[in-house]
N, CA, C, O and CB atoms as a CASP TS submission, in Angstrom:
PFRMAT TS
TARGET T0000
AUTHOR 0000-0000-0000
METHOD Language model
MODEL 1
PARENT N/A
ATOM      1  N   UNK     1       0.839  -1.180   0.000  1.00  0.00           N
ATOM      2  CA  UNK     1       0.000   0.000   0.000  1.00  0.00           C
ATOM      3  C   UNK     1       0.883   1.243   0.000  1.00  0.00           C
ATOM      4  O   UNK     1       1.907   1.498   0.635  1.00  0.00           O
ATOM      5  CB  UNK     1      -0.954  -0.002   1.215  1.00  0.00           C
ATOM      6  N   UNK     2       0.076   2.054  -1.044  1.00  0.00           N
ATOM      7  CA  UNK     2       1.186   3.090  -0.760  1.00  0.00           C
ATOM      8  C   UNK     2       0.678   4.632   0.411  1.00  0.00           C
ATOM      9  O   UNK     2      -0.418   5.074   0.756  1.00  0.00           O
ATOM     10  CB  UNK     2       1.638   3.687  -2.535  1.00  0.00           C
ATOM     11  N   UNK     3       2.195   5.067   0.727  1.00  0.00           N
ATOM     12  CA  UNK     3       2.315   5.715   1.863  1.00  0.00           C
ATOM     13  C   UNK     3       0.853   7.265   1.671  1.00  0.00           C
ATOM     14  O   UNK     3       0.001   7.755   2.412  1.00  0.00           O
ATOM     15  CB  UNK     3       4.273   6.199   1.952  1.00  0.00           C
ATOM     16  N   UNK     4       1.315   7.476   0.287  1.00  0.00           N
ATOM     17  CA  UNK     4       0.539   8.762  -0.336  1.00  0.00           C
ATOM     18  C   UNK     4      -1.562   8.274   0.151  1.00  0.00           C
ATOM     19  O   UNK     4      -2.485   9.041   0.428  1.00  0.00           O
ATOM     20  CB  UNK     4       1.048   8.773  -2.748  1.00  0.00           C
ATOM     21  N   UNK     5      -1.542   7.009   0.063  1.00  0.00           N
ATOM     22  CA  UNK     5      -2.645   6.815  -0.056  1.00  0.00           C
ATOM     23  C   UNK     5      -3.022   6.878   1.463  1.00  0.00           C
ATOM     24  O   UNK     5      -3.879   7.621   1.940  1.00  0.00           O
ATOM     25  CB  UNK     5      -2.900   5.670  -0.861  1.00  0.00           C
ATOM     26  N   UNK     6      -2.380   6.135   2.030  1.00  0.00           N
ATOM     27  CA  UNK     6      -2.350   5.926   3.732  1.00  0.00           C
ATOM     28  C   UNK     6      -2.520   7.260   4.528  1.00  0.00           C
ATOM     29  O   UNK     6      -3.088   7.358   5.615  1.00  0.00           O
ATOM     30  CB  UNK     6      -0.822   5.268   4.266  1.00  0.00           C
ATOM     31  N   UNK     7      -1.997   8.170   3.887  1.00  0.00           N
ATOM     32  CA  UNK     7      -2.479  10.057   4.304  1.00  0.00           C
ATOM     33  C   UNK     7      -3.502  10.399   3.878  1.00  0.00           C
ATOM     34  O   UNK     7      -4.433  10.889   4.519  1.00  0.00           O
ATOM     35  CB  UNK     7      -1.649  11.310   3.741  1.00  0.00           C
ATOM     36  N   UNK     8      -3.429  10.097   2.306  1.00  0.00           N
ATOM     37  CA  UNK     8      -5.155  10.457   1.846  1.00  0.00           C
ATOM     38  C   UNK     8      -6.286  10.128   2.835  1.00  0.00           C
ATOM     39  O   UNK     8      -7.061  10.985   3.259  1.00  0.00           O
ATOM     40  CB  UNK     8      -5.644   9.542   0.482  1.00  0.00           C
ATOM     41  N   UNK     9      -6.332   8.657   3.218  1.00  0.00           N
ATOM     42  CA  UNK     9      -7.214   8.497   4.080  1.00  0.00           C
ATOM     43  C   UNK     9      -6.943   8.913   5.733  1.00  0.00           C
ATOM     44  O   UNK     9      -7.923   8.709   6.448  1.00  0.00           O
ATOM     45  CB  UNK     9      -7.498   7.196   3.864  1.00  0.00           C
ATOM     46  N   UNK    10      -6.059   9.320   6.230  1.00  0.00           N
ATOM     47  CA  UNK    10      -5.975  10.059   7.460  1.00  0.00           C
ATOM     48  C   UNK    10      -6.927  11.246   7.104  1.00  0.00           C
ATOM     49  O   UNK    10      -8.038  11.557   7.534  1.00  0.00           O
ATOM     50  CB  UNK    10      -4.409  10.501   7.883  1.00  0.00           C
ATOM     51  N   UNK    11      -5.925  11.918   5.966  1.00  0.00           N
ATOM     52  CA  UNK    11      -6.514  13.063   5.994  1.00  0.00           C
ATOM     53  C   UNK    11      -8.182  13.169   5.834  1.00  0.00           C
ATOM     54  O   UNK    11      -8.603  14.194   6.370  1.00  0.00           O
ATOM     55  CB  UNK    11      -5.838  13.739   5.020  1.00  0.00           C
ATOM     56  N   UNK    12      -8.947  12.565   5.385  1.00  0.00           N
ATOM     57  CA  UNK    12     -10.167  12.001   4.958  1.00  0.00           C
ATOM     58  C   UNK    12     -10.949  11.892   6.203  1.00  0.00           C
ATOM     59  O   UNK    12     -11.734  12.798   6.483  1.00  0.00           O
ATOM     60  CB  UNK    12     -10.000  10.658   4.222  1.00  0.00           C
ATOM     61  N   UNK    13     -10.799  10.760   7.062  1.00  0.00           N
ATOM     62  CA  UNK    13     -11.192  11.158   8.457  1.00  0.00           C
ATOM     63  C   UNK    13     -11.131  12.038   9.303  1.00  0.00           C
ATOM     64  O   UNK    13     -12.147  12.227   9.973  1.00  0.00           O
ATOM     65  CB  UNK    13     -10.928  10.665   9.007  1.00  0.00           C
ATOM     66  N   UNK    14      -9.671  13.045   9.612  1.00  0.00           N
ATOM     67  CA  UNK    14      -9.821  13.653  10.301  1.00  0.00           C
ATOM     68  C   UNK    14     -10.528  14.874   9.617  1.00  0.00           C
ATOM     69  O   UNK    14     -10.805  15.713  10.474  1.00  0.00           O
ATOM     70  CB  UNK    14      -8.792  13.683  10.917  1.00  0.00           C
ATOM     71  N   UNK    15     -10.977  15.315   8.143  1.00  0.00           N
ATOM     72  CA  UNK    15     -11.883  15.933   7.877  1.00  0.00           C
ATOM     73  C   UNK    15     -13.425  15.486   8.127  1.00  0.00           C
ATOM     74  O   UNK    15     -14.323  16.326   8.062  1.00  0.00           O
ATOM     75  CB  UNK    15     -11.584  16.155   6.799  1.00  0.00           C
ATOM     76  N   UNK    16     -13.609  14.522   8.331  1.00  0.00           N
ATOM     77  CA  UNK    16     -15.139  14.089   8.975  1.00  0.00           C
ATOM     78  C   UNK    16     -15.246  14.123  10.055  1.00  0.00           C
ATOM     79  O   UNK    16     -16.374  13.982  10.525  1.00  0.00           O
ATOM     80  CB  UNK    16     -15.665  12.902   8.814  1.00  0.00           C
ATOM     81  N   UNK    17     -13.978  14.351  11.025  1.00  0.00           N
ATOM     82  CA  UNK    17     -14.211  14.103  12.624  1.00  0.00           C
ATOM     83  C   UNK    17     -14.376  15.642  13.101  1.00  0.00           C
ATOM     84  O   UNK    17     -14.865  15.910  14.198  1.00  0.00           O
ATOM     85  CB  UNK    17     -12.753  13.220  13.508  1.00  0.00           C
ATOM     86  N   UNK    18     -13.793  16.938  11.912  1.00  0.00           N
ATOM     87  CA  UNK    18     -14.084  18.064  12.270  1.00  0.00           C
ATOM     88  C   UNK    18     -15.597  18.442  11.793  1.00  0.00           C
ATOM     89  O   UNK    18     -16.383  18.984  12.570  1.00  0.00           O
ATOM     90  CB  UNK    18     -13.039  18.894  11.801  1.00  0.00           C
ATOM     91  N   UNK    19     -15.907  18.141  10.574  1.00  0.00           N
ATOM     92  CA  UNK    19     -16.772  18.469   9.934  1.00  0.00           C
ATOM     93  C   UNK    19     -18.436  17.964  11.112  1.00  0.00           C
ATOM     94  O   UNK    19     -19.516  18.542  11.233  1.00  0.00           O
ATOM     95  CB  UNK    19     -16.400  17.715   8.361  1.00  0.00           C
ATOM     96  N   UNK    20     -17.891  16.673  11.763  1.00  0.00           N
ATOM     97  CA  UNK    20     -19.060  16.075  12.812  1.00  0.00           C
ATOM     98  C   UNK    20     -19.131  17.054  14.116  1.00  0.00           C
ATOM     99  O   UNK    20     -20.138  17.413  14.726  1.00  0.00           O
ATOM    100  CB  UNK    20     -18.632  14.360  13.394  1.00  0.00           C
ATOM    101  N   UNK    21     -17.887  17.351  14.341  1.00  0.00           N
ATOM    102  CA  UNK    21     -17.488  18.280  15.932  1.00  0.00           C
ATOM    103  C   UNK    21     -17.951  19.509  15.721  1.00  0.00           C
ATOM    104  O   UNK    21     -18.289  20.160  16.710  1.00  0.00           O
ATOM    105  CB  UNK    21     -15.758  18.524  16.414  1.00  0.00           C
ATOM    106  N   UNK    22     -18.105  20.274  13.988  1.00  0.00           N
ATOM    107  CA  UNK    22     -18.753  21.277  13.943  1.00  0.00           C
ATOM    108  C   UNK    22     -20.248  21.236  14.206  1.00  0.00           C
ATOM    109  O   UNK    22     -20.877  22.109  14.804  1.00  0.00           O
ATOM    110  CB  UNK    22     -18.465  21.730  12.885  1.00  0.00           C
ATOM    111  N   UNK    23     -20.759  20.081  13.671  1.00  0.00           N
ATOM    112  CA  UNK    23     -22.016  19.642  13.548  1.00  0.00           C
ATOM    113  C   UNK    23     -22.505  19.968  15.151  1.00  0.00           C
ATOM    114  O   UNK    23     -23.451  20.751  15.231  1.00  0.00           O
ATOM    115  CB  UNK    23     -22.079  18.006  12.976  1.00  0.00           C
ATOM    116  N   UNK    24     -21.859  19.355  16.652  1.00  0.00           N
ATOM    117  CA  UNK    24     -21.782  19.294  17.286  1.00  0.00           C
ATOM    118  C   UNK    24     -22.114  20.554  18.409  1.00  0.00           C
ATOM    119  O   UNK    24     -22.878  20.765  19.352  1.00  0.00           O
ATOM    120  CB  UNK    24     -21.053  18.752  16.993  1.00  0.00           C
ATOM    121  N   UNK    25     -21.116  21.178  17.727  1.00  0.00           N
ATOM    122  CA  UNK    25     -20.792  22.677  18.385  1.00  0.00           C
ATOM    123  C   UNK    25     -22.000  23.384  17.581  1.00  0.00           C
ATOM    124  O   UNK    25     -22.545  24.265  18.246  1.00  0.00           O
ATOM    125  CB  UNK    25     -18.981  23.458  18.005  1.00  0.00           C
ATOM    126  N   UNK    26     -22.408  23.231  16.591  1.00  0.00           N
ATOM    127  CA  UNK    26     -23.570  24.195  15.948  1.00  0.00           C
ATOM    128  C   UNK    26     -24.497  23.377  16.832  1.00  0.00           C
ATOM    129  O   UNK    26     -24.273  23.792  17.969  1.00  0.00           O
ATOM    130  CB  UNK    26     -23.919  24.238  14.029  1.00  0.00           C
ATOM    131  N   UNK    27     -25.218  22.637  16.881  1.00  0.00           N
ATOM    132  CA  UNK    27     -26.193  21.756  17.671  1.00  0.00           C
ATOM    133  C   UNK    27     -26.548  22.325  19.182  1.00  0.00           C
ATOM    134  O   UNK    27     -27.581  22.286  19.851  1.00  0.00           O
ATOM    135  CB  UNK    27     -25.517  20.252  17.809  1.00  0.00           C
ATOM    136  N   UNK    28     -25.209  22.880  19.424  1.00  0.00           N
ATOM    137  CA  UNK    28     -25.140  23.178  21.137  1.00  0.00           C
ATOM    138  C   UNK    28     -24.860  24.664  20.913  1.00  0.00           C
ATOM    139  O   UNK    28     -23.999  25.169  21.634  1.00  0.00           O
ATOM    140  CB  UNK    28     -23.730  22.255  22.219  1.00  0.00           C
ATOM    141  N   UNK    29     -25.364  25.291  20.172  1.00  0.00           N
ATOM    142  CA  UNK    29     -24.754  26.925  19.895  1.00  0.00           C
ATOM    143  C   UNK    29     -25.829  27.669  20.749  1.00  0.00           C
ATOM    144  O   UNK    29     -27.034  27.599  20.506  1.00  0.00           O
ATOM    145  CB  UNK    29     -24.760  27.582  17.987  1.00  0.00           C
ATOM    146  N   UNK    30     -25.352  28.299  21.645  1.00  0.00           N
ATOM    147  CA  UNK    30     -25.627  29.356  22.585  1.00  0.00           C
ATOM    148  C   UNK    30     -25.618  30.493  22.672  1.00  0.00           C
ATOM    149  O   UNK    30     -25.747  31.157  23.700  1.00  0.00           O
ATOM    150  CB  UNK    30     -25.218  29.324  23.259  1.00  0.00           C
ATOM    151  N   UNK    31     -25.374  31.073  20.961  1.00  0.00           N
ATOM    152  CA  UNK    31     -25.137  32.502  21.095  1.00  0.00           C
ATOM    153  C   UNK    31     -23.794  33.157  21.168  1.00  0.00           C
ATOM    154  O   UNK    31     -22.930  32.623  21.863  1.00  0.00           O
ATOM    155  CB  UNK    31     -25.738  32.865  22.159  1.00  0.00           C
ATOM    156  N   UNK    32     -23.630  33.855  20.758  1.00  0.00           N
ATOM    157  CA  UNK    32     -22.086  35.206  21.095  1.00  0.00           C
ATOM    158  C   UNK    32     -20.976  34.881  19.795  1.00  0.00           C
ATOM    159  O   UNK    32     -20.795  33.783  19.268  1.00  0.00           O
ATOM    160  CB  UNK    32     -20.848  34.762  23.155  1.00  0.00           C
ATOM    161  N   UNK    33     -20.440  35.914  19.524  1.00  0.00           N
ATOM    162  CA  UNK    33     -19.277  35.568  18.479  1.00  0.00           C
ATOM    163  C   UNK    33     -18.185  34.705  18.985  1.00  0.00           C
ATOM    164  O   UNK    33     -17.395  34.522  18.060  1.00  0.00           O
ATOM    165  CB  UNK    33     -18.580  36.845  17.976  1.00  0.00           C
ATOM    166  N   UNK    34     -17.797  34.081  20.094  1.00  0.00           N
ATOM    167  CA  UNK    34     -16.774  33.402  19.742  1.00  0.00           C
ATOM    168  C   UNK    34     -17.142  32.028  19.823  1.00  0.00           C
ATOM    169  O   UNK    34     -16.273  31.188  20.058  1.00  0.00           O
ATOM    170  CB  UNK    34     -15.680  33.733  20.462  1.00  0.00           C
ATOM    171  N   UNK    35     -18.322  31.708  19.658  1.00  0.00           N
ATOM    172  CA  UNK    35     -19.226  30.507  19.566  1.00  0.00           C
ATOM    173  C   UNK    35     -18.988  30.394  17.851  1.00  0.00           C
ATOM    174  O   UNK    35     -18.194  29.624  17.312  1.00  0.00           O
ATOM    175  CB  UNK    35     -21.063  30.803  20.215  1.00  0.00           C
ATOM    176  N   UNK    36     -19.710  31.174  17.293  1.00  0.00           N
ATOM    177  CA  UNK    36     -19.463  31.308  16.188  1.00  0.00           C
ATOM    178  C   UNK    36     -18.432  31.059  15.066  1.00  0.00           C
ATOM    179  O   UNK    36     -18.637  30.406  14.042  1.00  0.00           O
ATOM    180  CB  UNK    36     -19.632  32.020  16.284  1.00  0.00           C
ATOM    181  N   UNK    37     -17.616  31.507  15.322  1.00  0.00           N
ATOM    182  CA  UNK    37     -15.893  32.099  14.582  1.00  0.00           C
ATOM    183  C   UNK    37     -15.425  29.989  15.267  1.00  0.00           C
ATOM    184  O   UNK    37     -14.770  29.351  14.442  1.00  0.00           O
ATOM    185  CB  UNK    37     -14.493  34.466  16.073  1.00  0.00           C
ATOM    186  N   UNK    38     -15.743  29.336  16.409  1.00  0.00           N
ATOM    187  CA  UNK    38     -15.428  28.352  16.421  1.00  0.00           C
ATOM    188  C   UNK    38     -15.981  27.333  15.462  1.00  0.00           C
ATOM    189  O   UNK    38     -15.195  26.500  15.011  1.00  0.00           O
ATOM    190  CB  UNK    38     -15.507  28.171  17.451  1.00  0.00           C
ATOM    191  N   UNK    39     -17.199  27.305  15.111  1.00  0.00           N
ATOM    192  CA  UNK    39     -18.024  26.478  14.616  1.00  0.00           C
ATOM    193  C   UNK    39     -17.941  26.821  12.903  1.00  0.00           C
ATOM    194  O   UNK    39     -18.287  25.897  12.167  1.00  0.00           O
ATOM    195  CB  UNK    39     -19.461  26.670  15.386  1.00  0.00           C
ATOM    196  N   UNK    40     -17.592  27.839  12.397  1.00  0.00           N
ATOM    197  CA  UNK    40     -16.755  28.337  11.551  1.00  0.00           C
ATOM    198  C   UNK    40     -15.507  27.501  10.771  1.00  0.00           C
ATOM    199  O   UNK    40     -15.469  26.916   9.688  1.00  0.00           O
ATOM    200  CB  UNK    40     -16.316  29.308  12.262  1.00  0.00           C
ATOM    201  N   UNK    41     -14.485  27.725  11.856  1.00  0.00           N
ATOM    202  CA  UNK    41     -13.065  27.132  11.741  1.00  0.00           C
ATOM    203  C   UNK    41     -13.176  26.203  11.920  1.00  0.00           C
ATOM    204  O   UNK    41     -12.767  25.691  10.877  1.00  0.00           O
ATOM    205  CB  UNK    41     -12.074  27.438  12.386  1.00  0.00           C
ATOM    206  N   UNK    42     -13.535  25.258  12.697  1.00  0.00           N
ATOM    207  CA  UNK    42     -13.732  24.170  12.480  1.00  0.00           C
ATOM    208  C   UNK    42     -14.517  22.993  10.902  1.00  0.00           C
ATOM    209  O   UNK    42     -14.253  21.913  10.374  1.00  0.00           O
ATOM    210  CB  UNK    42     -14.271  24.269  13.572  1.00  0.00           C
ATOM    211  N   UNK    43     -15.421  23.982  10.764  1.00  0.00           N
ATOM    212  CA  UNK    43     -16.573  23.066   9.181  1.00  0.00           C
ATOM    213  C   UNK    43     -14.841  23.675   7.796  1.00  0.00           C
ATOM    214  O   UNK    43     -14.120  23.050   7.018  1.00  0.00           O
ATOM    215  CB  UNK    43     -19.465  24.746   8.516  1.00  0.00           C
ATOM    216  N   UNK    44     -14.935  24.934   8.168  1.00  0.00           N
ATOM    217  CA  UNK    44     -14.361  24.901   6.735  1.00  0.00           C
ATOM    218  C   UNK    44     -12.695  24.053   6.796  1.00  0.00           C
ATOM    219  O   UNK    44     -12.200  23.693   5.728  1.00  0.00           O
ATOM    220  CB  UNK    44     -14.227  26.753   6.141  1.00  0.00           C
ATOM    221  N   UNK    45     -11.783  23.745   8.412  1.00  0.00           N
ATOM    222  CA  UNK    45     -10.977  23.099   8.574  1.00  0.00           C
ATOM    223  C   UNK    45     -11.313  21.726   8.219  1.00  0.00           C
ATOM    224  O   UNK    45     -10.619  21.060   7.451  1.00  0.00           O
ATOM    225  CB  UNK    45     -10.601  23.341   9.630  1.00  0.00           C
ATOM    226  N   UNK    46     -12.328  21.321   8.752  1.00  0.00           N
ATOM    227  CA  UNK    46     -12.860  19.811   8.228  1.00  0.00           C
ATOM    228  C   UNK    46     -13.534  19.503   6.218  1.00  0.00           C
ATOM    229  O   UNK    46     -13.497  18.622   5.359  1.00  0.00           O
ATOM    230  CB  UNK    46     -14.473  19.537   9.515  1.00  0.00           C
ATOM    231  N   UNK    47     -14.006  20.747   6.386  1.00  0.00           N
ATOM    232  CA  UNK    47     -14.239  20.444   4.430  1.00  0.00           C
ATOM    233  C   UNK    47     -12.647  20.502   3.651  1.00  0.00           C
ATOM    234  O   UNK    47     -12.319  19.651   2.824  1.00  0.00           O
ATOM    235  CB  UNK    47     -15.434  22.160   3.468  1.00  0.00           C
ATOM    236  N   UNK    48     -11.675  21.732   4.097  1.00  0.00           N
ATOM    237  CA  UNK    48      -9.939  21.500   3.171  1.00  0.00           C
ATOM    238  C   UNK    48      -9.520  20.254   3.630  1.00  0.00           C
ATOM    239  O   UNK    48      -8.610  19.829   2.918  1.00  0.00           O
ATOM    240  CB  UNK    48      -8.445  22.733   3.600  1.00  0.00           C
ATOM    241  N   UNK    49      -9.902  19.300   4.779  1.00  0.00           N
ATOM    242  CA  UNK    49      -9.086  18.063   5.438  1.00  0.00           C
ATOM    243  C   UNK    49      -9.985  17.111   4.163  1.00  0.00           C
ATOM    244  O   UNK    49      -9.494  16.693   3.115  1.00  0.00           O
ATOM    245  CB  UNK    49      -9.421  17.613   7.603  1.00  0.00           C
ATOM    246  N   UNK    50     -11.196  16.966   4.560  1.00  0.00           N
ATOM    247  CA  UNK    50     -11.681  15.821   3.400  1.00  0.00           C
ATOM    248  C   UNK    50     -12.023  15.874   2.545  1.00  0.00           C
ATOM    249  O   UNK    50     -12.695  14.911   2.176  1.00  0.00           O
ATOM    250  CB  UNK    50     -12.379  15.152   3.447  1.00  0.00           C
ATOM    251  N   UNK    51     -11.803  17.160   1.477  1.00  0.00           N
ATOM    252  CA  UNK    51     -11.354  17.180   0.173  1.00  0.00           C
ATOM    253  C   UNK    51     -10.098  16.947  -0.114  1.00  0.00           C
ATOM    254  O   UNK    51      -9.953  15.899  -0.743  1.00  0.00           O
ATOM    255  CB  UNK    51     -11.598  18.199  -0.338  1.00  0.00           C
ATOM    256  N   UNK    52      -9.175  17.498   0.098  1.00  0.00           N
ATOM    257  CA  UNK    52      -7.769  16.888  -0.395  1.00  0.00           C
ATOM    258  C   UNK    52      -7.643  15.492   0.378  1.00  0.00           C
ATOM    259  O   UNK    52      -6.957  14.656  -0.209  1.00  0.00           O
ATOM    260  CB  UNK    52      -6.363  17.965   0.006  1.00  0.00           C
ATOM    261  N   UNK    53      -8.156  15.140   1.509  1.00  0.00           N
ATOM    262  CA  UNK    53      -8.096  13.683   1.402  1.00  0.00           C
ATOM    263  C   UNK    53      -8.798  12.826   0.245  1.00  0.00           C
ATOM    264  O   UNK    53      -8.269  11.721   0.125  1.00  0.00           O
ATOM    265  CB  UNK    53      -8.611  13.233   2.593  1.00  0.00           C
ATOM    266  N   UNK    54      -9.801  13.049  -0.587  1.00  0.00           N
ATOM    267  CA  UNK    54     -10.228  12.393  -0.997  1.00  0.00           C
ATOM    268  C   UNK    54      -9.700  12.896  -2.412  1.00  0.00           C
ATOM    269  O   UNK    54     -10.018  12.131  -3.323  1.00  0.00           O
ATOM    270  CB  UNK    54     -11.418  12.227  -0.541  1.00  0.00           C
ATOM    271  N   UNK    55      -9.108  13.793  -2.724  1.00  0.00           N
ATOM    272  CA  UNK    55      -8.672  14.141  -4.163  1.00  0.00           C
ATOM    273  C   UNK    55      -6.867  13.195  -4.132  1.00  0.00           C
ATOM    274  O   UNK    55      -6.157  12.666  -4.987  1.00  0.00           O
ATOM    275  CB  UNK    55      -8.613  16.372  -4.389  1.00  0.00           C
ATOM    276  N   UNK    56      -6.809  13.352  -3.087  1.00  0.00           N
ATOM    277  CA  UNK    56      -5.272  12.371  -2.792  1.00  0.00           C
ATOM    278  C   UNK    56      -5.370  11.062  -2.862  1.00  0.00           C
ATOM    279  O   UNK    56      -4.287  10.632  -3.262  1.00  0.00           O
ATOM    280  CB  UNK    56      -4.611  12.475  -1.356  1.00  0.00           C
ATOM    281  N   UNK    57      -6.462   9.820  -2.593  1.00  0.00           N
ATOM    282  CA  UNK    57      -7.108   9.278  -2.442  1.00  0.00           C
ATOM    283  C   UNK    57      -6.958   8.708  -3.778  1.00  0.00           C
ATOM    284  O   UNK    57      -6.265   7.749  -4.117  1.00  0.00           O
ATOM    285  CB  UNK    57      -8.029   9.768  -1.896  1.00  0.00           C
ATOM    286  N   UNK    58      -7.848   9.579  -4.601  1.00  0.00           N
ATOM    287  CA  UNK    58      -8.183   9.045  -5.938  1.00  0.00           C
ATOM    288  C   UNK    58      -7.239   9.488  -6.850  1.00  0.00           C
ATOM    289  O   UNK    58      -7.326   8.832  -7.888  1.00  0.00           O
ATOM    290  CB  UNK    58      -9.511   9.416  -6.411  1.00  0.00           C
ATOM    291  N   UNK    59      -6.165  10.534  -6.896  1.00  0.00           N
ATOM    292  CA  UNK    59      -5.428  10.626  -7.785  1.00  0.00           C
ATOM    293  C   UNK    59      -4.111   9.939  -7.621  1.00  0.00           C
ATOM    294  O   UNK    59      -3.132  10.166  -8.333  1.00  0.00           O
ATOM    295  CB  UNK    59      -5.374  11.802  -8.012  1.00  0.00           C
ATOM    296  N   UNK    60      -4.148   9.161  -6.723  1.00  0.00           N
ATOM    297  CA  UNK    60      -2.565   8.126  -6.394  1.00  0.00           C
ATOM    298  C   UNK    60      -2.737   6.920  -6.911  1.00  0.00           C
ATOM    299  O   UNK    60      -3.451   6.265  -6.152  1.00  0.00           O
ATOM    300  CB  UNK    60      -2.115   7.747  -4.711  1.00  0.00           C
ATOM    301  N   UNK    61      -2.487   6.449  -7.645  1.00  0.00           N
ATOM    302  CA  UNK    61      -2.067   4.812  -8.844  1.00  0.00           C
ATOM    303  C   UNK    61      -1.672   4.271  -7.929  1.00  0.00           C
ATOM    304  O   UNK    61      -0.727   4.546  -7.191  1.00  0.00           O
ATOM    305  CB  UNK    61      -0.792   4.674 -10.264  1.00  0.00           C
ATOM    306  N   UNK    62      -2.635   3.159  -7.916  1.00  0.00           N
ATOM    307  CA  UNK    62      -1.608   2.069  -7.370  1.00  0.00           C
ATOM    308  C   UNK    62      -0.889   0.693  -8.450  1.00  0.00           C
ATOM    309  O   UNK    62      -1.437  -0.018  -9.293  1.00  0.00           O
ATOM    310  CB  UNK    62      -2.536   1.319  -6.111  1.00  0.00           C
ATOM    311  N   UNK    63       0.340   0.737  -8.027  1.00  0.00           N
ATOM    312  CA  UNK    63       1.321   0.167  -9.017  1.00  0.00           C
ATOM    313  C   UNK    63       1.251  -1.584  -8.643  1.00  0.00           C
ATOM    314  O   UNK    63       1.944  -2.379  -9.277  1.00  0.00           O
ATOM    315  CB  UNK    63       3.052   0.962  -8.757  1.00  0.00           C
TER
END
């Protein structure tokens, strides 16, 4: 297996584990901007994690 692919899919999960924790934190949102600006950084940190995991994913050959 190759190594490139073995990150793709790290990276892949830990974009679903932010993208869920945002889910999370919006679910439990209480109001005020720094509620906000968290639940924020977090979705769009978790959407750049499991897109390039999954564009890494599929553009690595396996030989």
């Amino acid at each position: 297996m190759n190594i490139k692919r073995i990150f793709g899919a790290l990276l892949t999960v830990l974009g679903i584990v932010g993208l869920i924790y945002a889910a999370v934190l919006f679910a439990n949102l209480s109001g005020g901007t720094h509620a906000i600006k968290e639940v924020i950084i977090y979705a769009v940190l978790g959407v750049i994690f499991f897109a390039s995991g999954i564009s890494l994913v599929r553009t690595v050959k396996d030989i």
